[in-house]
N, CA, C and O atoms as CSV, one atom per row, in Angstrom:
chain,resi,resn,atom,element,x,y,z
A,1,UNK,N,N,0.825,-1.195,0.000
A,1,UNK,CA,C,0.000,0.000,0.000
A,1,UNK,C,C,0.867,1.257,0.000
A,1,UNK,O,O,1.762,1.370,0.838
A,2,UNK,N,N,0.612,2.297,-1.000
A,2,UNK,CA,C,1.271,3.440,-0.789
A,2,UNK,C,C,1.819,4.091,-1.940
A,2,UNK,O,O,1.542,5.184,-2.434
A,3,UNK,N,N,2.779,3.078,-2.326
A,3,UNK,CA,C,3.526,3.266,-3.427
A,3,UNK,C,C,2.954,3.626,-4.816
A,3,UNK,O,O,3.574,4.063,-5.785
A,4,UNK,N,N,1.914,3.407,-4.728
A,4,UNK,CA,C,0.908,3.432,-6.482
A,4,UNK,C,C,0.098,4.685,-6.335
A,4,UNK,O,O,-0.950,4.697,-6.981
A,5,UNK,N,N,0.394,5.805,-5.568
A,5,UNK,CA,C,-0.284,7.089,-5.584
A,5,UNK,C,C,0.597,8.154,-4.865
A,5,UNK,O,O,0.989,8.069,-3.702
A,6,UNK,N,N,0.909,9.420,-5.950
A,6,UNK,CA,C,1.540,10.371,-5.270
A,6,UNK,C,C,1.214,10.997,-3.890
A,6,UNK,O,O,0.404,10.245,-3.348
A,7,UNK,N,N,1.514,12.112,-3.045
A,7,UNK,CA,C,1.262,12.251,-1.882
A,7,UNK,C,C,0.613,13.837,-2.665
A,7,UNK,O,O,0.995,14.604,-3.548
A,8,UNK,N,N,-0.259,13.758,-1.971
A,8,UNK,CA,C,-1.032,15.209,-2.086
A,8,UNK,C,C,-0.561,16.760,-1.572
A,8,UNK,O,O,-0.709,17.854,-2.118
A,9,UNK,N,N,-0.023,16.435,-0.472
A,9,UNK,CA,C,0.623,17.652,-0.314
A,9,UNK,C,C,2.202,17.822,-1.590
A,9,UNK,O,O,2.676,18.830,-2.115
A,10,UNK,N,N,2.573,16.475,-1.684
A,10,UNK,CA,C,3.935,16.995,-2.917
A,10,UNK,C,C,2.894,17.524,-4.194
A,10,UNK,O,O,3.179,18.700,-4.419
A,11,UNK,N,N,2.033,17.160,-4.901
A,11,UNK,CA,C,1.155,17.834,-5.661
A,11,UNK,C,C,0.986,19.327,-5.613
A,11,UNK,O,O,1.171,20.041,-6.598
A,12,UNK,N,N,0.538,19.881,-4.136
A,12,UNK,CA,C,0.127,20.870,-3.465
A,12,UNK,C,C,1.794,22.085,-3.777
A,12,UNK,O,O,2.108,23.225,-4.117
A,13,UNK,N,N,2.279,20.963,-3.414
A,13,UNK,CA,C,3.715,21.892,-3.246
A,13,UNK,C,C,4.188,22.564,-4.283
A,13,UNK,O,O,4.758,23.656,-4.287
A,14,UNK,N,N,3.762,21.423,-5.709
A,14,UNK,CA,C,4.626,21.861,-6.496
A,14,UNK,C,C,3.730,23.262,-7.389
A,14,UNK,O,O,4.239,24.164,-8.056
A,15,UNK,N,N,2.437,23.038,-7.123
A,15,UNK,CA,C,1.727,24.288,-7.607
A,15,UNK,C,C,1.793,25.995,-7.123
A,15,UNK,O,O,1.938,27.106,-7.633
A,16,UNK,N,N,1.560,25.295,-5.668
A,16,UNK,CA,C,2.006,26.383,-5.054
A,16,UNK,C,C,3.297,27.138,-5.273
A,16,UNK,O,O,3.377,28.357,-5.126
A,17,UNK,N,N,4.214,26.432,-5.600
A,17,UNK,CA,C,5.795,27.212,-6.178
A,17,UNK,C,C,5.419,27.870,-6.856
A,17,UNK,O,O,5.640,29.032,-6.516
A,18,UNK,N,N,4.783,27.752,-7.954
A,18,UNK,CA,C,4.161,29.262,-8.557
A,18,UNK,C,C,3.562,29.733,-8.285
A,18,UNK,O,O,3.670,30.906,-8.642
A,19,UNK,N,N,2.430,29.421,-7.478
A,19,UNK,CA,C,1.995,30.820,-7.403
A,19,UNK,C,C,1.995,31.793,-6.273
A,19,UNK,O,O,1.917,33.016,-6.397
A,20,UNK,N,N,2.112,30.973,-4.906
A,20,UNK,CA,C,2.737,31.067,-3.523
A,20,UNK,C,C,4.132,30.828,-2.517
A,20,UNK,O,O,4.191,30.577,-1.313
A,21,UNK,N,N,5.216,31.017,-3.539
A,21,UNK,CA,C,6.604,29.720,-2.923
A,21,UNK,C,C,6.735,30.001,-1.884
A,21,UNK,O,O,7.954,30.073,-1.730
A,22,UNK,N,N,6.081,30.314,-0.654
A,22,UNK,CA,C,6.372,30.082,0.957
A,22,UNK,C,C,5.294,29.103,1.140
A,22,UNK,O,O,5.380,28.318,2.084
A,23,UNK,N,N,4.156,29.053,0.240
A,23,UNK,CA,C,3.262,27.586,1.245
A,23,UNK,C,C,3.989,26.741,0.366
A,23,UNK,O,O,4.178,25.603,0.795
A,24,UNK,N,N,4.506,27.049,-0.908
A,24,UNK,CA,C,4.887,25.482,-2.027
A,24,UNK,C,C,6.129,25.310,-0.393
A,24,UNK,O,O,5.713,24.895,0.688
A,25,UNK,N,N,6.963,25.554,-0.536
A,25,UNK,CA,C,7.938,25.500,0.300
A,25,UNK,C,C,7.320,24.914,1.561
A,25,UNK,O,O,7.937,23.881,1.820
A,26,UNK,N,N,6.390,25.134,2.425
A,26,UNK,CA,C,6.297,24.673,3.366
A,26,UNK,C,C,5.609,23.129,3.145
A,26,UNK,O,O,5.784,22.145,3.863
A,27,UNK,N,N,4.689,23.245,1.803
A,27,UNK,CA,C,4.030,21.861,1.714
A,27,UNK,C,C,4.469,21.012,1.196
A,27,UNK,O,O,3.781,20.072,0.798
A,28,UNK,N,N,6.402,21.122,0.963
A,28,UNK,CA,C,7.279,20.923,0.348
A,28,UNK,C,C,7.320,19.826,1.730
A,28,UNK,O,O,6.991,18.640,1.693
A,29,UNK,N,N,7.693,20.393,2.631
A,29,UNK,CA,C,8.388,19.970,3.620
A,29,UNK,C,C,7.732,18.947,4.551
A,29,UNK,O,O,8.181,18.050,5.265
A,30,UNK,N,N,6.262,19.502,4.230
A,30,UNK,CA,C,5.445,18.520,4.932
A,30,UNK,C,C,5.062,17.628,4.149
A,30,UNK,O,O,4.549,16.899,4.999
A,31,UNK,N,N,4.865,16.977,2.982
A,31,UNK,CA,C,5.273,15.994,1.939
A,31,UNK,C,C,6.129,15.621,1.950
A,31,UNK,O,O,6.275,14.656,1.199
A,32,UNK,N,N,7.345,16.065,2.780
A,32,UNK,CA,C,8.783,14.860,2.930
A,32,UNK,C,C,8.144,14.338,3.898
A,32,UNK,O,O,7.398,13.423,3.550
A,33,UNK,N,N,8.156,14.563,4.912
A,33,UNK,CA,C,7.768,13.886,6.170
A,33,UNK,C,C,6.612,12.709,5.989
A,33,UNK,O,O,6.958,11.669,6.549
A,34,UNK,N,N,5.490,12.643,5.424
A,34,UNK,CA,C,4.757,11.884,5.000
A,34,UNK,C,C,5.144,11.014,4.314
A,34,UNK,O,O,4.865,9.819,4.404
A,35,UNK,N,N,5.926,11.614,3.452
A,35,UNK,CA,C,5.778,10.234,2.076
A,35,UNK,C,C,6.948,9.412,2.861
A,35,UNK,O,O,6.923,8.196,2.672
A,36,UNK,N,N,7.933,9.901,3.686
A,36,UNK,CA,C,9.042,9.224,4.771
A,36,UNK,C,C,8.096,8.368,5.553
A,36,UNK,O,O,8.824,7.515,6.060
A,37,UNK,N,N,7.050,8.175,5.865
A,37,UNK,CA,C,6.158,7.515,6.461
A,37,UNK,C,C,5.346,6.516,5.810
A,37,UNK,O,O,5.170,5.372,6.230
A,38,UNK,N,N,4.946,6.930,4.938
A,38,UNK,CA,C,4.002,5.969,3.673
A,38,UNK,C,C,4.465,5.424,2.615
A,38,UNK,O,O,4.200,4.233,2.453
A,39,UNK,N,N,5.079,5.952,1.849
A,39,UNK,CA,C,6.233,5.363,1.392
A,39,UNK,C,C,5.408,5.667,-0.604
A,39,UNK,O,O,5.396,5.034,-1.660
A,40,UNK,N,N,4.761,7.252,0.008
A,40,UNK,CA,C,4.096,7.298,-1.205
A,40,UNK,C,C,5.261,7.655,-2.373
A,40,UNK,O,O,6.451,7.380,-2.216
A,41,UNK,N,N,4.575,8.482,-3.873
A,41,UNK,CA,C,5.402,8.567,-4.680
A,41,UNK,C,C,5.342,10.336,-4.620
A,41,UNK,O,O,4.678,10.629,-3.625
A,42,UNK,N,N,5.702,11.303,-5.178
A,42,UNK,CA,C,6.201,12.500,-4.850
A,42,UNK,C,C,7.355,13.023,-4.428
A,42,UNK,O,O,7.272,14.248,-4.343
A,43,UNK,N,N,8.580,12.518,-4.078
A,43,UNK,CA,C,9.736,12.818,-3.109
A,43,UNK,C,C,10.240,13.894,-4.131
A,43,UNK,O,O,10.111,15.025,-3.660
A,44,UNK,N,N,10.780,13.876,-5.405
A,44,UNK,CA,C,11.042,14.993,-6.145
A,44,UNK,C,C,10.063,16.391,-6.454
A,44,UNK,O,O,10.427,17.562,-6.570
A,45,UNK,N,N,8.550,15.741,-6.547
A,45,UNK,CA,C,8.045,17.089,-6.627
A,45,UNK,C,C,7.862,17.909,-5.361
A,45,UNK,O,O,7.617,19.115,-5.332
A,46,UNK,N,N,8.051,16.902,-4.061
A,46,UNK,CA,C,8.629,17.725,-3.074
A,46,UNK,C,C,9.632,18.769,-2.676
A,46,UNK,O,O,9.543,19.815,-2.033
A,47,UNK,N,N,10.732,18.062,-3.342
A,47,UNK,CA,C,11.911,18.465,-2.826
A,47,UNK,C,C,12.451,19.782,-4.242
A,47,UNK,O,O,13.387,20.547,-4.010
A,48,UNK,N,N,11.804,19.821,-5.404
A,48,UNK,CA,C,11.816,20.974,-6.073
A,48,UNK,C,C,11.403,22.334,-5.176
A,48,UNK,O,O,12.182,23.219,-4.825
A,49,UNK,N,N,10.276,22.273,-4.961
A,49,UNK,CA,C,9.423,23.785,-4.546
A,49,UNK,C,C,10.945,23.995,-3.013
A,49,UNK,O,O,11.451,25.113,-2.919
A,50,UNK,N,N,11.242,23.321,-2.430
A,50,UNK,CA,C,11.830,23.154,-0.961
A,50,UNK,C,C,13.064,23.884,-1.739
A,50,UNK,O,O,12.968,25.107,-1.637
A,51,UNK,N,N,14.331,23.406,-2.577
A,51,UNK,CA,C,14.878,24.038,-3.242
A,51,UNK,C,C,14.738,25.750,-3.717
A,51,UNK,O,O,15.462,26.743,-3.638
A,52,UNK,N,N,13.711,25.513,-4.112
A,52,UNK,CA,C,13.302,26.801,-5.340
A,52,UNK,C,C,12.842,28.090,-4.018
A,52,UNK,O,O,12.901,29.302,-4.225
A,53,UNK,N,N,12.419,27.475,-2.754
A,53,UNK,CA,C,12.161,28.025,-2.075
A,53,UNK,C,C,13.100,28.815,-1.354
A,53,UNK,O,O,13.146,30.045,-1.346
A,54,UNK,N,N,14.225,27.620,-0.443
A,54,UNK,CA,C,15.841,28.296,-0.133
A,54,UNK,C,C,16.273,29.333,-0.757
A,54,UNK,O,O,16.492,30.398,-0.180
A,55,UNK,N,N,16.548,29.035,-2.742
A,55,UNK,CA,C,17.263,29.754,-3.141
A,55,UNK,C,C,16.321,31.585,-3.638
A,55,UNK,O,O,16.569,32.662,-4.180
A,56,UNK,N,N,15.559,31.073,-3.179
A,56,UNK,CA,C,14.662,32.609,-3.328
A,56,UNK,C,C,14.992,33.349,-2.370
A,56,UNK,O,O,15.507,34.461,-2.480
A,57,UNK,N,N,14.604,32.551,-0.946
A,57,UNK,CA,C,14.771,33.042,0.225
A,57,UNK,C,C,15.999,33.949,0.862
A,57,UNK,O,O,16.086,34.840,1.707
A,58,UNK,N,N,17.159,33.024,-0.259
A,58,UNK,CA,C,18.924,33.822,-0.298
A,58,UNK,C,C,19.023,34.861,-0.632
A,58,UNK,O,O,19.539,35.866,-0.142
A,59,UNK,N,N,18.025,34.447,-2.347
A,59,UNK,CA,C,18.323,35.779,-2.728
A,59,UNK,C,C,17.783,37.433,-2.513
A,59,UNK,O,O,18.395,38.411,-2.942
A,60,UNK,N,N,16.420,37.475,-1.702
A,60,UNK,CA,C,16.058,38.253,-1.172
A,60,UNK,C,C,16.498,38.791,0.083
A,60,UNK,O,O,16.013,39.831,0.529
A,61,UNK,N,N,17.434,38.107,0.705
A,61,UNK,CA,C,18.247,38.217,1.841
A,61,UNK,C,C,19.558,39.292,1.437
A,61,UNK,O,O,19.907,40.419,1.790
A,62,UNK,N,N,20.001,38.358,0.592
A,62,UNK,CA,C,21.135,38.897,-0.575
A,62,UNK,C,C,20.938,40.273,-0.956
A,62,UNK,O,O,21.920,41.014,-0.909
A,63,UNK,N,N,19.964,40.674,-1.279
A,63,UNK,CA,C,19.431,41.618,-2.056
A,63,UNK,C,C,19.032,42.869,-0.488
A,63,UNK,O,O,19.494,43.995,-0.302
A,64,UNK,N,N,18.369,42.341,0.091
A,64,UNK,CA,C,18.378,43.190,1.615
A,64,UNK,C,C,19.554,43.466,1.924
A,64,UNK,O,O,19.697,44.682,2.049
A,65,UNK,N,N,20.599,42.800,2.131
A,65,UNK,CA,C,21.925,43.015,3.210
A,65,UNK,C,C,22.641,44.009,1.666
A,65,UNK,O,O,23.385,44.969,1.866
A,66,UNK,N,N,22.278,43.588,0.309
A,66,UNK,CA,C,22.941,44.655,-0.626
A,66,UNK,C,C,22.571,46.052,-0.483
A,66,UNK,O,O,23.497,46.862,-0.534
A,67,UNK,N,N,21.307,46.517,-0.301
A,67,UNK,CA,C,20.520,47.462,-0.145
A,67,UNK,C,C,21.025,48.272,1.340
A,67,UNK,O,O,21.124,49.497,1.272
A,68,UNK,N,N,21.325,47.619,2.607
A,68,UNK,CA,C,21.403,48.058,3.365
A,68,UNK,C,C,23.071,48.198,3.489
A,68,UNK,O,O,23.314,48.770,4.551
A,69,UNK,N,N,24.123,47.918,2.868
A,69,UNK,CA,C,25.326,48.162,2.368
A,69,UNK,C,C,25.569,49.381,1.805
A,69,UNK,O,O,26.579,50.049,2.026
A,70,UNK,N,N,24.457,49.762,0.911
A,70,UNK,CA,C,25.055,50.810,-0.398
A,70,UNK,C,C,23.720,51.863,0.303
A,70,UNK,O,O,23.477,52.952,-0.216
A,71,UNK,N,N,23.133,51.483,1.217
A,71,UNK,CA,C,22.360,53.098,2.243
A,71,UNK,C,C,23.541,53.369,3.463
A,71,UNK,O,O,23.795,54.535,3.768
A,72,UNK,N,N,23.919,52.763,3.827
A,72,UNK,CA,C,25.374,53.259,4.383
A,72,UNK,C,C,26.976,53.369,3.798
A,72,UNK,O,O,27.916,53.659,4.538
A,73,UNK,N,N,27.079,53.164,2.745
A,73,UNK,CA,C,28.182,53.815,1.851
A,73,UNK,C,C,27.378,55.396,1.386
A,73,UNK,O,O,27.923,56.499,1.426
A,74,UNK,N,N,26.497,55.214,1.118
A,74,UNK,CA,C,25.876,56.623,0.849
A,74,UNK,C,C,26.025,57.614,1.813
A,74,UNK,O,O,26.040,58.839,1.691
A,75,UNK,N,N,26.156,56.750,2.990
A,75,UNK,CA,C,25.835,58.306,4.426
A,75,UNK,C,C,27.056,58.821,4.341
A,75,UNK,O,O,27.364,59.796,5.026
């Protein structure tokens, strides 16, 4: 039992990457944990949005700590 149907939240996840990537990302994460339990199918369309999510997350970080660099070279 398990194996012959994706997990719904990895489904969930991977939609949400477009159009929400903090819930794809979170339903990313909670679709690992499940399908680690059930032993459903999904583990990649999980682990995309979880990815896509990090590297967003950097780069808006990235992009903050740049911003707040070049407002104090300015002063």
């Amino acid at each position: 039992m398990g194996k012959e149907k994706y997990n719904l939240f990895s489904i969930l996840a991977i939609i949400f990457t477009f159009v929400f990537y903090p819930l794809g990302l979170i339903f990313g994460i909670i679709a690992l944990s499940q399908i680690k339990k059930t032993g459903e199918k999904g583990r990649g369309l999980a682990i995309v949005p979880i990815v896509f999510g990090i590297v967003i997350i950097a780069l808006v970080m990235i992009g903050i700590i740049w911003v707040v660099i070049q407002g104090i070279m300015a002063s």
